[in-house]
C-alpha positions as a Markdown table, in Angstrom:
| # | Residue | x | y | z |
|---|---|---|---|---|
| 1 | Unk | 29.4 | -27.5 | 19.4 |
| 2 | Unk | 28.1 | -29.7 | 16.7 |
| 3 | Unk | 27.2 | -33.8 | 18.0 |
| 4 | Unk | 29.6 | -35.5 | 16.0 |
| 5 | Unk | 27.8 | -38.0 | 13.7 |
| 6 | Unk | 28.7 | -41.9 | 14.0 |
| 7 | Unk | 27.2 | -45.2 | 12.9 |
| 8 | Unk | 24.2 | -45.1 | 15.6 |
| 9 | Unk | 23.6 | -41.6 | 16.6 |
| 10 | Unk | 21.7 | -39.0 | 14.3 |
| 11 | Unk | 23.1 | -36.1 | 12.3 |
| 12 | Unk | 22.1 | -33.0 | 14.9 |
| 13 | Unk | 22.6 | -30.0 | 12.8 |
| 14 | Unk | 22.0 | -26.6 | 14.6 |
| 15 | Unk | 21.1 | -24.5 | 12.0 |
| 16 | Unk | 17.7 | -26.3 | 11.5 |
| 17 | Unk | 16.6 | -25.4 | 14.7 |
| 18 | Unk | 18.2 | -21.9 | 15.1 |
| 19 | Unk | 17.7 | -20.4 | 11.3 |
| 20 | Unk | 14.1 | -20.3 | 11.1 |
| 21 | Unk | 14.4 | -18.9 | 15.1 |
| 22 | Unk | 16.6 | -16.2 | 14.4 |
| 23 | Unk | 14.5 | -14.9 | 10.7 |
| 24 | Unk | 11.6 | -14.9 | 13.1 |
| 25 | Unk | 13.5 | -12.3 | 15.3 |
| 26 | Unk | 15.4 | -10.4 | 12.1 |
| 27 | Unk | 14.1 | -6.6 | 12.5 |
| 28 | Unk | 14.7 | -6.3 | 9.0 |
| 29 | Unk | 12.6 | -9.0 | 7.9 |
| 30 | Unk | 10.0 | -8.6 | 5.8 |
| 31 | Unk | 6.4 | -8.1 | 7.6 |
| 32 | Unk | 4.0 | -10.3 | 5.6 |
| 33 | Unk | 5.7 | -14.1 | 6.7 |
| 34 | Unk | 5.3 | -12.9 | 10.5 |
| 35 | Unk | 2.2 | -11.9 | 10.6 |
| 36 | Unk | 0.8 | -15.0 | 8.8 |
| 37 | Unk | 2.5 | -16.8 | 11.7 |
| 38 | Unk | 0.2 | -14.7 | 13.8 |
| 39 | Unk | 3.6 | -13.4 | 16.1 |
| 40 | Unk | 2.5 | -9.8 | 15.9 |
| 41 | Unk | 0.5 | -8.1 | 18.7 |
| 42 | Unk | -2.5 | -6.5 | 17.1 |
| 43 | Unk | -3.3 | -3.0 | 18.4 |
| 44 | Unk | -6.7 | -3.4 | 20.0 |
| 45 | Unk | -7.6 | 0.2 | 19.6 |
| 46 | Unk | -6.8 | 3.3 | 17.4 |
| 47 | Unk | -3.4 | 4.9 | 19.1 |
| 48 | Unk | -5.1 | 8.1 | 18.8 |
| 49 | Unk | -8.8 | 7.3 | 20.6 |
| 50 | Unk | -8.6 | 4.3 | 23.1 |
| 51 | Unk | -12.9 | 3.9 | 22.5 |
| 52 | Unk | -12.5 | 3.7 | 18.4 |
| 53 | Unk | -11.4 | 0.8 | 17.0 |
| 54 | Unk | -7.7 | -0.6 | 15.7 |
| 55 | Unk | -7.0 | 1.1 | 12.7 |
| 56 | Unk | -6.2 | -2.4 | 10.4 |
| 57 | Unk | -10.3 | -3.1 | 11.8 |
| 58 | Unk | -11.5 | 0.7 | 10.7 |
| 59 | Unk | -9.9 | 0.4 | 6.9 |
| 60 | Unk | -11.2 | -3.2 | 6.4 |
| 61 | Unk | -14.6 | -2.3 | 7.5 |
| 62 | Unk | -15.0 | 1.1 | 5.3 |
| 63 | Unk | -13.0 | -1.2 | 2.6 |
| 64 | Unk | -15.8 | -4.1 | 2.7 |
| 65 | Unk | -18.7 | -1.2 | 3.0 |
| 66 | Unk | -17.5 | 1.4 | 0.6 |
| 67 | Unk | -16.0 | 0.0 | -2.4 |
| 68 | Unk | -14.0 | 2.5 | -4.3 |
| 69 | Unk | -13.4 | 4.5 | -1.1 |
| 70 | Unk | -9.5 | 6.1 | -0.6 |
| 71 | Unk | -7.7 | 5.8 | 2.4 |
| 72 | Unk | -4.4 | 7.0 | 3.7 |
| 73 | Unk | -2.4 | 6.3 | 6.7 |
| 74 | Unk | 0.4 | 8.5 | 8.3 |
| 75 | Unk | 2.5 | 8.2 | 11.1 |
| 76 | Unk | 7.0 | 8.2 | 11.7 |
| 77 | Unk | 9.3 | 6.2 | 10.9 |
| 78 | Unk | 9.3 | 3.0 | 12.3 |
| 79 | Unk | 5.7 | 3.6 | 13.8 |
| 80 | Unk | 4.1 | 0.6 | 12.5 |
| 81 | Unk | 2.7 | 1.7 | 9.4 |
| 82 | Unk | 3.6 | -1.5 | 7.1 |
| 83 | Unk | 2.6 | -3.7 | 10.0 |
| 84 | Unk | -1.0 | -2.3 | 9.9 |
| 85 | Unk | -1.7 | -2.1 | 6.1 |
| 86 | Unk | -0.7 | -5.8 | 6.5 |
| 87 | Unk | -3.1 | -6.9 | 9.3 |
| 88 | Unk | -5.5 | -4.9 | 7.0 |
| 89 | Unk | -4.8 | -6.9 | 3.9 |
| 90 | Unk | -5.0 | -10.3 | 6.4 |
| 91 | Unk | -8.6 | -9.3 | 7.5 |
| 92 | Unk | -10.1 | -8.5 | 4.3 |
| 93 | Unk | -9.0 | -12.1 | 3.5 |
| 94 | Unk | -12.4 | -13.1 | 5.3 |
| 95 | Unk | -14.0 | -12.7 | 2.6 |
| 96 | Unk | -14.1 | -15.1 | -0.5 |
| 97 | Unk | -14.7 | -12.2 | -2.7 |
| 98 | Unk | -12.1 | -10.4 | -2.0 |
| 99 | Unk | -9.5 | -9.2 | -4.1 |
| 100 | Unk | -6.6 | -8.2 | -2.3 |
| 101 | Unk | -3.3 | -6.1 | -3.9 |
| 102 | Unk | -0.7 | -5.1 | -2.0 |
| 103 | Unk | 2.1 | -2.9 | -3.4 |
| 104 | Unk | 5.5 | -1.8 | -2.1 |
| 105 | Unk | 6.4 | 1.4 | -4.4 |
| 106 | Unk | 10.0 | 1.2 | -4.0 |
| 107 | Unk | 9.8 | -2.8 | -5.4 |
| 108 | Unk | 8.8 | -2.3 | -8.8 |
| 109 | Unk | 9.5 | 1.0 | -9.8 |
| 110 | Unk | 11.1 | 4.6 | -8.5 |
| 111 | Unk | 7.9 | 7.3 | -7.9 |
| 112 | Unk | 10.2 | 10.2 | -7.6 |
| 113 | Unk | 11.0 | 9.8 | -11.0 |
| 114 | Unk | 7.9 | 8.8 | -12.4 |
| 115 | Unk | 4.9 | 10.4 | -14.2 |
| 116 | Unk | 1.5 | 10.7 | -12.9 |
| 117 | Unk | 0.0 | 7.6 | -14.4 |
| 118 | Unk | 2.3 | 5.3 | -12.9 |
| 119 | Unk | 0.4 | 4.6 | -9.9 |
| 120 | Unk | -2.4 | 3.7 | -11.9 |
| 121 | Unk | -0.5 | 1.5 | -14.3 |
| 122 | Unk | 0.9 | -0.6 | -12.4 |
| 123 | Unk | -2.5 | -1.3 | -10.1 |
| 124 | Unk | -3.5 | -2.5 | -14.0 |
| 125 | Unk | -0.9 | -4.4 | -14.7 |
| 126 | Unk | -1.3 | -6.8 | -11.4 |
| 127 | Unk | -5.3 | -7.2 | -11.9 |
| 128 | Unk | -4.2 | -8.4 | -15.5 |
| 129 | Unk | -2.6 | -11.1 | -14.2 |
| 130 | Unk | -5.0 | -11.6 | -11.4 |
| 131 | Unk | -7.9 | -11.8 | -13.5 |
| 132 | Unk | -6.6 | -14.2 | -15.9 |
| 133 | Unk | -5.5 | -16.3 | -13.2 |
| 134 | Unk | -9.0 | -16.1 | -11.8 |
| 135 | Unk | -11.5 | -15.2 | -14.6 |
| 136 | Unk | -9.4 | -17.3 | -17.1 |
| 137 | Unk | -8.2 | -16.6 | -21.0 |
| 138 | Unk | -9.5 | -12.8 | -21.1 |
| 139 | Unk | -10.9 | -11.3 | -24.0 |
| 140 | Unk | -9.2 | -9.6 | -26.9 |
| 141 | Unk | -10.7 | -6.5 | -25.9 |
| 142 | Unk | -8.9 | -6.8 | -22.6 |
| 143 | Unk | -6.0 | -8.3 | -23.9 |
| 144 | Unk | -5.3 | -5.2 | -26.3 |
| 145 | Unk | -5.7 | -3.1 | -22.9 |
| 146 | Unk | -2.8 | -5.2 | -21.0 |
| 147 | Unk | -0.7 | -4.9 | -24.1 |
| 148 | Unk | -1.1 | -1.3 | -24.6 |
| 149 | Unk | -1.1 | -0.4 | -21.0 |
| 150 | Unk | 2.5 | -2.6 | -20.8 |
| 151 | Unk | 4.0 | -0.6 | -23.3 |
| 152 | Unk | 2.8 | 2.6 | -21.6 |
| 153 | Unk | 4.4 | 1.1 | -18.3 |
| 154 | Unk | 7.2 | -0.1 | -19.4 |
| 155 | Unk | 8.1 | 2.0 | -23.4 |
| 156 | Unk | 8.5 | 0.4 | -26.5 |
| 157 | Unk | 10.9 | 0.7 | -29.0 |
| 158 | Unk | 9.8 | 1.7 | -32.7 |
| 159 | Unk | 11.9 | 1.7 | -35.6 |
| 160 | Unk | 10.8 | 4.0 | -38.4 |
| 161 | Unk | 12.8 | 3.9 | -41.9 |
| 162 | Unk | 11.7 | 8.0 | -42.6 |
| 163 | Unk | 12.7 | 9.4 | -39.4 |
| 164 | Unk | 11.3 | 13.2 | -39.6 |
| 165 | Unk | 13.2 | 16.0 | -40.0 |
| 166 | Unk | 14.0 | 18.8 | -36.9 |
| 167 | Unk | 12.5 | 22.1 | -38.0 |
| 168 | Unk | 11.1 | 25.2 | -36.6 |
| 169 | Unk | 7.5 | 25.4 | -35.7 |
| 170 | Unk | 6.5 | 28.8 | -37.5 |
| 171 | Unk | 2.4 | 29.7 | -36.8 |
| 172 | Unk | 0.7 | 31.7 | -33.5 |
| 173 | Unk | 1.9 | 31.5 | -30.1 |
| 174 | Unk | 0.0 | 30.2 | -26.9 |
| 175 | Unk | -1.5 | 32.5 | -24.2 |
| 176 | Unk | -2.9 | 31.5 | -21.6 |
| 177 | Unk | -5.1 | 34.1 | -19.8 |
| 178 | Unk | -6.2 | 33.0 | -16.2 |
| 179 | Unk | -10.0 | 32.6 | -15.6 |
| 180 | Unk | -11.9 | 34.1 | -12.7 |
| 181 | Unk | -12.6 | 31.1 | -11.1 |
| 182 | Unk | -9.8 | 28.8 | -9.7 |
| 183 | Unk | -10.4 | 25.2 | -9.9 |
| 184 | Unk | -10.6 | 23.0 | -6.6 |
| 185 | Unk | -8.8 | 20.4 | -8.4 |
| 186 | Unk | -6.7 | 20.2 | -11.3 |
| 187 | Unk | -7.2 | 19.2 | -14.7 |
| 188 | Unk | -6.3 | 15.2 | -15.5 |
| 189 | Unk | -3.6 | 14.9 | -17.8 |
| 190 | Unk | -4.7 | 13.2 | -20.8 |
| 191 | Unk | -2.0 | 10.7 | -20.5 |
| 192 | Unk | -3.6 | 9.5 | -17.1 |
| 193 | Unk | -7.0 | 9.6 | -18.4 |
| 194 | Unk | -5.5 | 7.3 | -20.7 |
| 195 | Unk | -4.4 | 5.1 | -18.6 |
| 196 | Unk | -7.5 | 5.3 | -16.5 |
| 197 | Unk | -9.8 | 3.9 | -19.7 |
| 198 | Unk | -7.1 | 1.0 | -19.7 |
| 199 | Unk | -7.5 | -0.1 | -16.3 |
| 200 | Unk | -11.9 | 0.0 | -17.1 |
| 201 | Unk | -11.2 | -2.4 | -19.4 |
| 202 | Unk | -9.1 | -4.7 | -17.5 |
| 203 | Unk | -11.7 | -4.5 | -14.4 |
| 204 | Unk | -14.5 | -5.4 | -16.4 |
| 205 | Unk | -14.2 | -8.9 | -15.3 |
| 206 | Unk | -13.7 | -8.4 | -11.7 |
| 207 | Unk | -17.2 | -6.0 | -12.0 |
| 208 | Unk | -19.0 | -9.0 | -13.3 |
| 209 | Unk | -18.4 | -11.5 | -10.8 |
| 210 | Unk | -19.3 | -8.3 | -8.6 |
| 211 | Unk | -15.6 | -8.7 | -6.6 |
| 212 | Unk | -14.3 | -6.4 | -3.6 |
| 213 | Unk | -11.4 | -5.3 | -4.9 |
| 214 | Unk | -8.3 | -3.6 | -2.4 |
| 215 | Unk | -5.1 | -2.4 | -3.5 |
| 216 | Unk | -2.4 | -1.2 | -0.6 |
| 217 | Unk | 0.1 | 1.0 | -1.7 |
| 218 | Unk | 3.1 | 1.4 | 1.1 |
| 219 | Unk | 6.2 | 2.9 | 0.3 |
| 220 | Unk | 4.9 | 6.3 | -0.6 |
| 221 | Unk | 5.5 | 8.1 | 2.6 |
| 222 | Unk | 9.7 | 7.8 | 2.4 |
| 223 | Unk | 9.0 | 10.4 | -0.8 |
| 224 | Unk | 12.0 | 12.9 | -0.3 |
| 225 | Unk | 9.3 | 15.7 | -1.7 |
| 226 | Unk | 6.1 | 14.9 | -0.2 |
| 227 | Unk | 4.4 | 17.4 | -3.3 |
| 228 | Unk | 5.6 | 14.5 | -5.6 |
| 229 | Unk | 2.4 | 12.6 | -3.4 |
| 230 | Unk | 0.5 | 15.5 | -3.9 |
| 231 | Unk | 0.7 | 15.3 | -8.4 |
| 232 | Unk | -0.4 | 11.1 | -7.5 |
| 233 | Unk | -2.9 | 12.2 | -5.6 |
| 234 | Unk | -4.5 | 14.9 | -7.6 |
| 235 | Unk | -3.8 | 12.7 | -10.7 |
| 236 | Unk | -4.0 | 9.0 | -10.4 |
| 237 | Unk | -6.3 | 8.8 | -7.3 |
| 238 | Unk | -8.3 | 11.1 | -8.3 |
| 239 | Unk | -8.2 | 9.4 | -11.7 |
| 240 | Unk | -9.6 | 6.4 | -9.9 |
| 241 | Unk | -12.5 | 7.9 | -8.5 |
| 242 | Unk | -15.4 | 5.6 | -9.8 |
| 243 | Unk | -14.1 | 2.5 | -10.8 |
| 244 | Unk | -15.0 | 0.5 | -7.7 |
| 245 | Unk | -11.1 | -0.1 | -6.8 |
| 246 | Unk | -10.4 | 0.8 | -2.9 |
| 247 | Unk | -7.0 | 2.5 | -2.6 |
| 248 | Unk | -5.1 | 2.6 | 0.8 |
| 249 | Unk | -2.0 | 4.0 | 0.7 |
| 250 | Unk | 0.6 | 5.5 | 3.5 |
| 251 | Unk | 1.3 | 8.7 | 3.3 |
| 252 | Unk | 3.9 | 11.1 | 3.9 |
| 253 | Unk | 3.9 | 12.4 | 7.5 |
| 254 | Unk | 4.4 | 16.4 | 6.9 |
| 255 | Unk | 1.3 | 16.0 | 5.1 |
| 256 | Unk | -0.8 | 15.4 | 8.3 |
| 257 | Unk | 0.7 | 18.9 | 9.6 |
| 258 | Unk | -0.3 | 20.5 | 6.7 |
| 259 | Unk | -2.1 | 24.0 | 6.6 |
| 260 | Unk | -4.6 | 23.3 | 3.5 |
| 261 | Unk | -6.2 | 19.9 | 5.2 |
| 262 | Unk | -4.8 | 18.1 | 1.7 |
| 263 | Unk | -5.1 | 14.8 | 3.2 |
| 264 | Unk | -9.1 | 15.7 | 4.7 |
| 265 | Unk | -10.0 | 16.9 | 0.7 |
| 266 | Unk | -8.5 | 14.3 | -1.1 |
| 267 | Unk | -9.5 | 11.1 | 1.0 |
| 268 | Unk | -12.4 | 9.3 | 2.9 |
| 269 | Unk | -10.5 | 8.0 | 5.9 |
| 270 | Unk | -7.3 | 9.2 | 7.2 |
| 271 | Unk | -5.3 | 7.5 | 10.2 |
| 272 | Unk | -2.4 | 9.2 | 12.4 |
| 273 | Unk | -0.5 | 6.7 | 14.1 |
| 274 | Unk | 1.6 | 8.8 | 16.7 |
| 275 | Unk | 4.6 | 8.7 | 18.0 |
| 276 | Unk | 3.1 | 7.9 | 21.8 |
| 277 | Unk | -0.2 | 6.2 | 22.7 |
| 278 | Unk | -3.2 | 9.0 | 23.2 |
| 279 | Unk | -3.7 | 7.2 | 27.3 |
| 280 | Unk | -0.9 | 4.9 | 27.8 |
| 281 | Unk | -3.1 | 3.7 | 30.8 |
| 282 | Unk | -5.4 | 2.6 | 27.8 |
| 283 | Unk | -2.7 | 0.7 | 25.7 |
| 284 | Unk | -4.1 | -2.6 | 24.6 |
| 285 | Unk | -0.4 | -3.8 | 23.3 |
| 286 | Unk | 1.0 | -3.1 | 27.1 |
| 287 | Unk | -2.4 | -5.0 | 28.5 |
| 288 | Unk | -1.9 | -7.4 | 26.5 |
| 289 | Unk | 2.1 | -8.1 | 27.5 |
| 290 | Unk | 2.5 | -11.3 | 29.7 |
| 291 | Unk | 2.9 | -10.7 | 33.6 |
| 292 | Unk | 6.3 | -11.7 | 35.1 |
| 293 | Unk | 6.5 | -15.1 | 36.5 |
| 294 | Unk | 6.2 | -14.5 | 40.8 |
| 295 | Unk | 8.8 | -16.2 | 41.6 |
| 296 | Unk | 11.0 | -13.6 | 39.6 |
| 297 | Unk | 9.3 | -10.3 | 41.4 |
| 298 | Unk | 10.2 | -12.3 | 44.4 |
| 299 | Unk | 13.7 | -12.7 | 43.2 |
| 300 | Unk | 13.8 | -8.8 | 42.2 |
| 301 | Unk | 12.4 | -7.9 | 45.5 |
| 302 | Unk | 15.2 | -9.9 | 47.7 |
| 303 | Unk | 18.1 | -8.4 | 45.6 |
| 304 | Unk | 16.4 | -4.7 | 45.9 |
| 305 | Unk | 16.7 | -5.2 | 49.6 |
C-alpha cells in the first residue's frame, strides 16, 4: 500500500519507482530507448559462424568502408532482427560524420500498396530535413526538389477551369515483339528515375561536406507478398545504385530460401539470423549470462536429495 502522507513524512508514490521499471521490461516496447540504456546483450558473434564477427559489427564496418553499398538482413519472427539494425545504427554513431536514418516502413506509409518510388521518396524527404537542420537554409535548386518530390510523395490537388473531354484514342496499336536477349534486370520506371534525380539534388549537400550517409529500412520483411520486395528492390534500390547512400534493409525470410539466389544478385552483404545458434557451445549471449549465486546451487542440490 501507499505511505499515507502527513505533516512530516514525504509523499512516497510507487509509480515513480515501478513505471520506468516495468517500460524497461514491456516486450512490446519499442527497441531504440533500451538499447541507448545499454540493457541489451550484444551478440558477440555472427549466429551462423561463431569465428565471424556479430552481424550489427559486419554491416557497420562495410557501411563505414563501402559507402553506397546495400545490405539486407533476414531471419523469423521475433529473431532479433530490429534489435540488430539498431545496435548497427548505435555503432555507426562513432563517427562524427555520420549520417544515420533509420526507417520503420509500416510508420509512415503502407508498402503493399505503394508504388516503386516510394522507398526512395521518403529516404528524400528525411535528408531534406536533415540537411537543413545541418547544412542550413538550402538552395532554391534544392528547395524546388523537396517541394516537387513532396508532392510526388504525398499528391497534390490541381484545379483546372477546362477539364478535358473523355474520348477515344483512334491511331496504331502497340506491339511489343520480345528481343533475343533477356535482360538481367529490368528497366527503371521513369517515375523512379524521377524520383532518383530528386534525391541527387537533395544529397548534393551531404556530398560536399563528404558525409557517410546510412539509411535502415525495417519493417519490410512482414510484406504479405515477399515479390512486392522484389519490384523495391529491382526499382528503388537499384535506382540508388551510385549515389553514395548505404541501404540496409530486413528482408523477407522466404527470400533466403529462394531458388534464383535474388537476395546474392541484388545485394553486397546478406545476414541470416537463424532460428538456433550454428554451436550453441559457442554462444557468446549464453557465455555471457551471469553464474548462479553458490549458495543457491547449494540450495538446489539439498532439495534434489
Amino acid at each position: 500500500m501507499d505511505q499515507v502522507a502527513t505533516a512530516d513524512t514525504p509523499v512516497f508514490d510507487r509509480r515513480q519507482i515501478y513505471r520506468p521499471f516495468l517500460e524497461r521490461l514491456n516486450p512490446i516496447a519499442l527497441s531504440r530507448p533500451v538499447i541507448e540504456q545499454e540493457l541489451i546483450v550484444a551478440p558477440r558473434s555472427d549466429p551462423r559462424d561463431p569465428e565471424q564477427p556479430p552481424i550489427h559489427e559486419a554491416f557497420a564496418s562495410a557501411a563505414e568502408l563501402n559507402r553506397g553499398s546495400q545490405m539486407a538482413l533476414v531471419g523469423g519472427i521475433g529473431s532479433g532482427k530490429t534489435t540488430e539494425l539498431l545496435l548497427t545504427l548505435n555503432r555507426l554513431k562513432r563517427h562524427e560524420d555520420a549520417v544515420n536514418i533509420f526507417l520503420d516502413a509500416a510508420e509512415f506509409t503502407n508498402f503493399s500498396e505503394t508504388n516503386p518510388g516510394a522507398m526512395i521518396a521518403a529516404i528524400g524527404l528525411r535528408l531534406a530535413a536533415r540537411a537543413q537542420k545541418s547544412f542550413g537554409k538550402p538552395t532554391e535548386e534544392i528547395e524546388a526538389a523537396h517541394s516537387k518530390l513532396r508532392g510526388l510523395a504525398w499528391g497534390k490537388t490541381l484545379w483546372k477551369e477546362d477539364a478535358p473531354d473523355f474520348y477515344d484514342e483512334d491511331g496504331p496499336v502497340r506491339v511489343d515483339i520480345p528481343g533475343l536477349m533477356k535482360p538481367r534486370f529490368p528497366h527503371i520506371e521513369e517515375s523512379v528515375a524521377e524520383v532518383r534525380g530528386l534525391l541527387r539534388t537533395i544529397f548534393v549537400p551531404f556530398l560536399e561536406h563528404t558525409s557517410q550517409v546510412t539509411v535502415i529500412v525495417d519493417g519490410l520483411d512482414r510484406l504479405i507478398e515477399p515479390e512486392r520486395f522484389r519490384v523495391f528492390a529491382e526499382q528503388d534500390l537499384r535506382a540508388m545504385r551510385g549515389l553514395k547512400i548505404t541501404i540496409i534493409v530486413a528482408a523477407p525470410l522466404l527470400l533466403w530460401y529462394d531458388k534464383t539466389r535474388f537476395l546474392d544478385d541484388y545485394f553486397d552483404l546478406v545476414k541470416h539470423i537463424p532460428a538456433v545458434a550454428a554451436d550453441p557451445k559457442e554462444s557468446g549471449f549464453l557465455k555471457d549470462c551471469p553464474e548462479a549465486p553458490r549458495s543457491r546451487r547449494v540450495d538446489e542440490r539439498q532439495v534434489d536429495e
